[in-house]
N, C-alpha and C positions, 0 to 999 in steps of 0.2 A: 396600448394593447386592446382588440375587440373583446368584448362582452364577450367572447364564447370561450376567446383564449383565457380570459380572465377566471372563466367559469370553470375550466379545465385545468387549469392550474392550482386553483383551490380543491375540488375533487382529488387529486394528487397528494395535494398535502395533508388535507384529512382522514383520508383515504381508510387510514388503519381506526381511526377512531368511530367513525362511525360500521365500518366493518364488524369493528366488537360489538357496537349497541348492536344493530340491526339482526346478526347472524348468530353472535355465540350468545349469549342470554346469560343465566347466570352463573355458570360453570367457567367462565371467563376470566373472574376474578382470583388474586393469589393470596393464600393465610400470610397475616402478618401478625407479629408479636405487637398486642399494645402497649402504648406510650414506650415505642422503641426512640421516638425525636424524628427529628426532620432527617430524609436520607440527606439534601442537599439544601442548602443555603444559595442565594443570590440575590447579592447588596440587600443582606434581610428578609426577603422574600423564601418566608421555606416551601420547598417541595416535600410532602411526605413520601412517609416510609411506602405508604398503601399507595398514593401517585405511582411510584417509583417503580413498587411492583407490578401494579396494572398496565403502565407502560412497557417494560419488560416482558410481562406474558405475551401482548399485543404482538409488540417486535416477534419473541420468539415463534409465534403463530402463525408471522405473517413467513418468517422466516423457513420454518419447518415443512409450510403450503409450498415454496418454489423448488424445495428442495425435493416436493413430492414424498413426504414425511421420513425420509433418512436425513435426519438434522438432531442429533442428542444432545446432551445438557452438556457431556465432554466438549462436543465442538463448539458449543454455544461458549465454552469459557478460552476453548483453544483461539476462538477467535477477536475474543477479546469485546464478548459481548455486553456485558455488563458495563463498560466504560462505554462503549458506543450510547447505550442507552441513557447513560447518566449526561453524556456531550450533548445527546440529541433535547433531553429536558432543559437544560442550562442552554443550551441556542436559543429555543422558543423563548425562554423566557428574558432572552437578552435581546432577541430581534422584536418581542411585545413590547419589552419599554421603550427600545429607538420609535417604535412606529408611535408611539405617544408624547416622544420626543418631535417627533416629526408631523405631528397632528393629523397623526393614518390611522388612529386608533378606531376598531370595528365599535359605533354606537350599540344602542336595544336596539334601535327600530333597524339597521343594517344585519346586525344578529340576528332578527326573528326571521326575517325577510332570506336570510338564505338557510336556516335551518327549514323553513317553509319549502325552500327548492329543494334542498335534499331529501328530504323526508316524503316530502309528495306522492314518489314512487312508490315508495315501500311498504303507504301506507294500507290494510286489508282492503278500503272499498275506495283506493284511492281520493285524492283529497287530504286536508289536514283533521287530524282526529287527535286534540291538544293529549284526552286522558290514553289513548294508545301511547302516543310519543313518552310521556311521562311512568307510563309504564316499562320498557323498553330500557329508558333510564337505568330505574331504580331496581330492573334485575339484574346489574350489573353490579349492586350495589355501591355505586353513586348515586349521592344525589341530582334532583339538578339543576341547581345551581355551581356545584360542583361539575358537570359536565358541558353547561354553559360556556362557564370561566375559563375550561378548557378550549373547548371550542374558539371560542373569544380570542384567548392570546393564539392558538394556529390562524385566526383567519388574519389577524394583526401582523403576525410575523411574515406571512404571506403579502401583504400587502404591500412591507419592507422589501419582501426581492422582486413583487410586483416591477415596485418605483426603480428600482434598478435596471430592469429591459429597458431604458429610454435609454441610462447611460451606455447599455452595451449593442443599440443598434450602431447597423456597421453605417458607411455612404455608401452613394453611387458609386466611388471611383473605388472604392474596396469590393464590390461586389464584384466588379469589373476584373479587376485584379485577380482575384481567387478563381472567376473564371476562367482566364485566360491561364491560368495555376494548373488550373483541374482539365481544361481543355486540353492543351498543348500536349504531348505525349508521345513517343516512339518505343520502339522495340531490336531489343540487342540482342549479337550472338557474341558471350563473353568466354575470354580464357583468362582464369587470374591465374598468374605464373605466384602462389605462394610462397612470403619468405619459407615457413617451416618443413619443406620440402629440399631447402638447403644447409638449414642447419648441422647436419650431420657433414656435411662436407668440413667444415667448417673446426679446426683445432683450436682448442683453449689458450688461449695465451697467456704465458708466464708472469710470474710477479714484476720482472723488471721489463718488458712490454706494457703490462698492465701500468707500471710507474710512470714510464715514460707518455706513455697516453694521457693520463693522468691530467701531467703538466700541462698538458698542449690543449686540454678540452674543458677547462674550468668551467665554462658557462655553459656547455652540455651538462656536465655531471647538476649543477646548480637545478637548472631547467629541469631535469629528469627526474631531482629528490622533490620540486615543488610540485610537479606533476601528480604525486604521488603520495601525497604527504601521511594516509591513511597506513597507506603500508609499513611507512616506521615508527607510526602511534602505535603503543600500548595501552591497555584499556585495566585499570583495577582490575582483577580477579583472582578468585578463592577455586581451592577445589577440598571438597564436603565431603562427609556424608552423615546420616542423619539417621533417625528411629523415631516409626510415626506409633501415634496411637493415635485413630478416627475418631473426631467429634461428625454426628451427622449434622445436617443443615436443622436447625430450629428444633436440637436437644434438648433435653431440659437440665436442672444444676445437678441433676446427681449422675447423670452421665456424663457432663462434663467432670465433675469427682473424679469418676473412678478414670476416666482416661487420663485425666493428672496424675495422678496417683500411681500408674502405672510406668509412664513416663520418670515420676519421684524412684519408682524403687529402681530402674532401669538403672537412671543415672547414679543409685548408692552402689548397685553390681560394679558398673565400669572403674566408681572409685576404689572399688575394693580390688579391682587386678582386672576383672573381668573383660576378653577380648571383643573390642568395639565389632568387627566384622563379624562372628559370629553369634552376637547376639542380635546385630539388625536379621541377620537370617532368622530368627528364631521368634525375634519380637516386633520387628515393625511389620506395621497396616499398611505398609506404601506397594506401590510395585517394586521401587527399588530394594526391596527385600532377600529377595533370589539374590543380587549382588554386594550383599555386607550395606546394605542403604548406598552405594554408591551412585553422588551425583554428577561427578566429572568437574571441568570447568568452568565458571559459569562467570556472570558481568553481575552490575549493580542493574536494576527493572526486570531482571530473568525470573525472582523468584517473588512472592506476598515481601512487601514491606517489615513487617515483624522479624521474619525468617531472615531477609536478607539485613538487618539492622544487628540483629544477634552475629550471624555469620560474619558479617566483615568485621565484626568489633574483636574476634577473635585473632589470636596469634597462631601460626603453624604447630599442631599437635594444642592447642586449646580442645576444651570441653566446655559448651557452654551449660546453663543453669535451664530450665523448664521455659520455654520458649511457646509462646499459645497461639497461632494464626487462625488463618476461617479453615484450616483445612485438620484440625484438631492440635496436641499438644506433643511438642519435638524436643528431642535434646540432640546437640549436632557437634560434629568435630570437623575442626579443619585440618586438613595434612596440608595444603602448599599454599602459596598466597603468589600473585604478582603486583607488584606496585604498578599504578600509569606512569608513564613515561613517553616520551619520546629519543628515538634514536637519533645521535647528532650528524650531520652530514659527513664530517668527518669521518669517526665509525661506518661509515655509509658508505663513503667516496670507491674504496677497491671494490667494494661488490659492484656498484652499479657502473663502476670501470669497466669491469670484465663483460657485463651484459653489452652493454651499450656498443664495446668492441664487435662482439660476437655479432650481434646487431646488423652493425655496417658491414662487415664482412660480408654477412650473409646477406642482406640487401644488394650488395654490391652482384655477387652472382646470378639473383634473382634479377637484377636488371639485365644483365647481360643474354639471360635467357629470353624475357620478352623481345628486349631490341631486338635479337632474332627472327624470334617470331612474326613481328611487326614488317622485320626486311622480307621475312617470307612473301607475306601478304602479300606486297609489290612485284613478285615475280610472274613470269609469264604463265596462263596457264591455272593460278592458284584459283582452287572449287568454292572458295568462301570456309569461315571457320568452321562451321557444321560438320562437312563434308571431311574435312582435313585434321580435324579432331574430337577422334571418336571416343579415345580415352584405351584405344589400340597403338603397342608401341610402335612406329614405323619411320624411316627416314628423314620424315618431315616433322614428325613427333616421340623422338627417343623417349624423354620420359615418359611418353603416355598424359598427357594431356588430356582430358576433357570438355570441350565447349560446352555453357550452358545457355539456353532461355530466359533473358531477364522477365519477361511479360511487359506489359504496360510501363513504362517507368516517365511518371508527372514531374512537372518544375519543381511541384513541394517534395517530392517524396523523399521520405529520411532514411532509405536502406535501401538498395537496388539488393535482388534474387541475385544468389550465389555470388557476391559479391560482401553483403551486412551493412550494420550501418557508417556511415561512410558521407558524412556533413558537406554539402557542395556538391559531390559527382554528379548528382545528377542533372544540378546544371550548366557543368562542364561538360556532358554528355549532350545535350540537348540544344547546345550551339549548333552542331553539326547541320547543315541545310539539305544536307541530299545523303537517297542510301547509300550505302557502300560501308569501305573498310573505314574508323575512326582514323581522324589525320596522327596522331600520336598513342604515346604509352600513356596512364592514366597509372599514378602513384594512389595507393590506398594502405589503410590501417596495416591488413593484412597480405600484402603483395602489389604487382603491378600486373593492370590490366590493359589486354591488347581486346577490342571489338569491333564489333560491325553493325552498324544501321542494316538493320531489315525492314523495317515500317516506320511509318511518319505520320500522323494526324496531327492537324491546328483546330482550334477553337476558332468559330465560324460564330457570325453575330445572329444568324437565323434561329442557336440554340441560347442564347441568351435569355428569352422571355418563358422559355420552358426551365430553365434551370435554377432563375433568380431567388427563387421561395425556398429551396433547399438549401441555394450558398449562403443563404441570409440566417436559415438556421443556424446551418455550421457556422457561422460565425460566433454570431448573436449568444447560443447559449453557453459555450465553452465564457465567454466573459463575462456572461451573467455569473457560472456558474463561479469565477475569478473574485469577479466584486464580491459576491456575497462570503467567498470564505475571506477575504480582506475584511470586511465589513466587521465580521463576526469575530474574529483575531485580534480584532481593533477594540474592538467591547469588550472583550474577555482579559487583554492586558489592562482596563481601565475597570474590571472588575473584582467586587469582595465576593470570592466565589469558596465555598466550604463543602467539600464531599465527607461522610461518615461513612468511611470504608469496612465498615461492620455489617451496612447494610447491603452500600453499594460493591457487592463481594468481588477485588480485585481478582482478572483470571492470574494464575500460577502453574509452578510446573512443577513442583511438591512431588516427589514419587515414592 
C-alpha cells in the first residue's frame, strides 16, 4: 500500500482519538466512581473503568455530530451502544497483540514520527511545540503516557489490517471479470403474471385430498419443512410483568436504600392479597406502568441479564424476590411461559400439505396466463409490452396487467425492478443477444415472467483503464473488510476475555 494510502488509513482509525485531544479539551472526559476495577479484562490486560468511559463519550460525540445532534442517551442504549464500544476496546486490543505477534508492533521512534505528522497541523505556530502537545493531553485528563499507549496499540492494530490489503488484492483476470460484470447490461419491459393474483381462484382442499397428496409427495413435504426450519422452532419465552423503582446512573447507597426498600414493601403488599396490575399502575417508575407493568412476550437477550435470570427461573403465576439491575430494583411475575422446541415434521406434514397443494394449483394457472401472454407476443401486429400493458383492462389484457421498467440490469445484479430478488435471472436474462421479445417464460420466487429486451450495452476494452481503480476498490475492500472480521473472530475465540457489566451498562428494554 502507498505512503499516502497508508497515511489515510491511519488518520481514519484515530480519527476519533485525537478529534478529542485536539477539539474538545477538557470537558470531554466522563465522572467515574473510583476504584470501581477494570470495566474489561483481556488475557489479563485491564481496560479501565475511566478508558472505557472516555471511549464511550468519544464514540457518543462522534456519533451525536452525524446525527446532527438528535442522537440521545435512549438511542445510544436502543442501539446497542455500550456493547459496540466495549467490542471496539477488546478489538484494538486483540488486533495490538497479533501485530506484536507478527512483529508490526508501532516502535518510540515510529510513534513519535507520526504523532509529529498529526499534530503539525494543529499546532498554534505551526511546527512541533512538545509543551503545547502535552498540554492538550493532560486536559483531557490523561496522561501522556497514557494517551501514547493508546495511541500506540491504534496505530499497531492498524498496521494488522494494514498487512491484510495484500491478502485481499484481487488479479488481473478478476478485475477483468468484474468488469465485464459491471459493463455488460441491458434494459427490459417486464410483466410478472403473479402467483398471488390467483390464489383466490384457487379452493382449499379437503383432508382426504390433502392425505392422498400426502402420500405421493414425501420429498416435497421433507424439502419444504427443511427449507424452513425457523418456522417450526420455538424459542423459550416468558410473558412478565414487573414493578420498577429507578436507581439513577451513579446514585449513591442511600438511594439505592430507599428504592429497595420500596420495592421490599411492594412485594409484602402483593403477599398480602394485594392485586399485581394495579399496583404496577400506582407504583412503578417504568413506562410500562399505564399497563399494570405489562411486558408482553419476550426471548432469553431481550431484557439486562439479572432481569432475564430472575424471570426465566420463575414458574407461571411465580413472584419473584428483589431483583436489582443497572436500571434500578424490580419485583416480577410471570403469567405464561413457552418451552423451546421444535415442531416435528410429522405434526407439520398436513399444514404444509395443504400449502404446498394450494401452491401448485395456483402456479399451475399462473403459468397458463403467461404462456398466453408470451403466444400473444408472437402474433401479428403486437405494439411491444409497453404499449399493450398499460395496467388497463382490455382484450389482450383482461386482468389488467401492468408492464414495468427494469433499468439497467448487470451480470451481478441480485434483484431485477419489479421483479425482487430473484438469484440467476439476471443472467438468464442477459443471454439473450438481440432486442426484442425474451425467447421464453422466465419462473421466479414470486410469479412468471414474460419480457422484452429494449437496450443492450457491452463492456468495451477502451473503458477498462478508466474503470480499473474503482473495481479494484470494490473488490479489494469488501475482503479486507472479511479477513479482518475473520481475523478478529479468530482471537476472540482463542481469547480470556472478561466484561464487568456493572460498568460496561448492557442496553435493555426494562419499561
Amino acid at each position: 500500500m502507498s505512503t499516502l494510502n497508508s497515511f489515510v488509513a491511519k488518520i481514519m482509525v484515530i480519527g476519533i482519538i485525537l478529534a478529542f485531544i485536539i477539539n474538545f479539551g477538557p470537558q470531554a472526559g466522563t465522572a467515574c466512581t473510583p476504584n470501581q476495577g477494570p470495566a474489561i479484562v483481556v488475557n489479563g490486560e485491564e481496560i479501565s473503568a475511566m478508558e472505557y468511559s472516555r471511549a464511550y463519550t468519544q464514540q457518543l460525540r462522534q456519533r451525536t455530530q452525524q446525527a446532527r445532534g438528535e442522537f440521545t442517551t435512549e438511542q445510544a442504549q436502543a442501539e446497542g451502544f455500550p456493547k459496540k464500544v466495549a467490542d471496539s476496546l477488546v478489538e484494538t486490543r486483540l488486533l495490538a497483540a497479533e501485530a506484536k505477534r507478527r512483529g508490526l508492533a508501532v516502535g518510540d521512534s515510529e510513534l513519535r514520527d507520526e504523532l509529529k505528522r498529526i499534530f503539525d497541523g494543529v499546532m498554534p505556530e505551526g511546527g512541533w511545540d512538545q509543551q503545547e502537545y502535552e498540554l492538550r493531553v493532560r486536559s483531557t485528563d490523561m496522561t501522556v503516557p497514557e494517551f501514547e499507549n493508546s495511541f500506540r496499540r491504534q496505530l499497531s492494530a492498524q498496521k494488522v489490517t494494514d498487512a491484510l490489503m495484500w491478502a485481499a488484492e484481487p488479479t488481473e483476470a478478476e478485475l477483468k471479470d468484474a468488469y465485464q460484470l459491471s459493463g455488460n447490461r441491458a434494459r427490459f419491459q417486464l410483466v410478472l403474471v403473479k402467483l398471488d393474483a390467483f390464489k383466490s381462484k384457487v379452493d382449499a382442499p379437503d383432508e382426504a385430498a390433502i392425505e392422498a397428496w400426502a402420500k405421493e409427495n414425501d420429498e416435497k413435504i421433507k424439502d419444504a419443512y427443511s427449507a424452513d426450519e425457523s418456522r417450526w422452532t420455538q424459542n423459550e419465552e416468558v410473558k412478565a410483568r414487573h414493578i420498577l423503582a429507578k436507581v439513577p446512573k451513579n446514585a449513591d447507597l442511600d438511594t439505592k436504600k430507599k428504592a429497595k426498600a420500596k420495592i421490599e414493601a411492594v412485594i409484602g403488599k402483593l403477599k398480602d392479597g394485594a392485586d399485581f396490575v394495579e399496583l404496577a399502575k400506582t407504583e412503578s417508575e417504568g413506562p410500562s406502568a399505564s399497563k399494570g407493568g405489562d411486558l408482553g412476550w419476550f426471548g432469553r437477550g431481550a431484557m439486562v441479564k439479572p432481569f432475564e435470570e430472575a424471570a426465566f427461573g420463575l414458574e407461571p403465576g411465580g413472584l419473584s424476590g428483589v431483583v436489582e439491575s443497572s436500571f434500578g430494583f424490580h419485583v416480577i411475575k410471570v403469567e405464561e411461559k413457552k418451552a423451546a422446541g421444535k415442531t416435528p415434521l410429522e405434526d407439520a406434514r398436513s399444514e404444509l400439505s395443504k400449502e404446498l397443494m394450494i401452491k401448485e394449483k395456483t402456479s399451475g394457472l399462473a403459468r397458463i396466463e403467461a404462456d398466453r401472454i408470451q403466444k400473444l407476443t408472437a402474433s401479428e401486429g403486437f405494439e411491444g409490452l409497453e404499449k399493450s400493458f398499460t395496467g388497463s383492462v382490455t382484450e389482450q389484457n383482461p386482468l389488467g396487467w401492468k408492464a414495468s421498467d427494469s433499468n439497467w440490469i448487470r451480470l451481478d445484479s441480485r434483484s431485477v425492478p419489479g421483479v425482487g430478488s430473484s438469484p440467476g435471472l439476471a443472467h438468464r436474462l442477459l443471454k439473450q443477444k438481440e432486442k426484442g421479445i425474451c425467447p421464453q417464460v422466465y419462473s421466479t420466487e414470486s410469479g412468471f415472467l414474460v419480457c422484452e429486451m429494449t437496450d443492450k450495452k457491452e463492456a468495451d476494452e477502451a473503458g477498462y483503464a478508466e474503470a480499473v481503480e474503482n473495481l479494484r476498490f470494490g473488490l479489494k475492500y469488501p475482503r479486507q473488510t472479511r479477513l479482518r472480521q475473520e481475523l478478529v473472530q479468530e482471537l476472540r475465540s482463542n481469547a480470556d476475555i472478561r466484561i464487568n457489566w456493572d460498568i460496561v451498562r448492557v442496553p435493555g428494554s426494562q419499561g
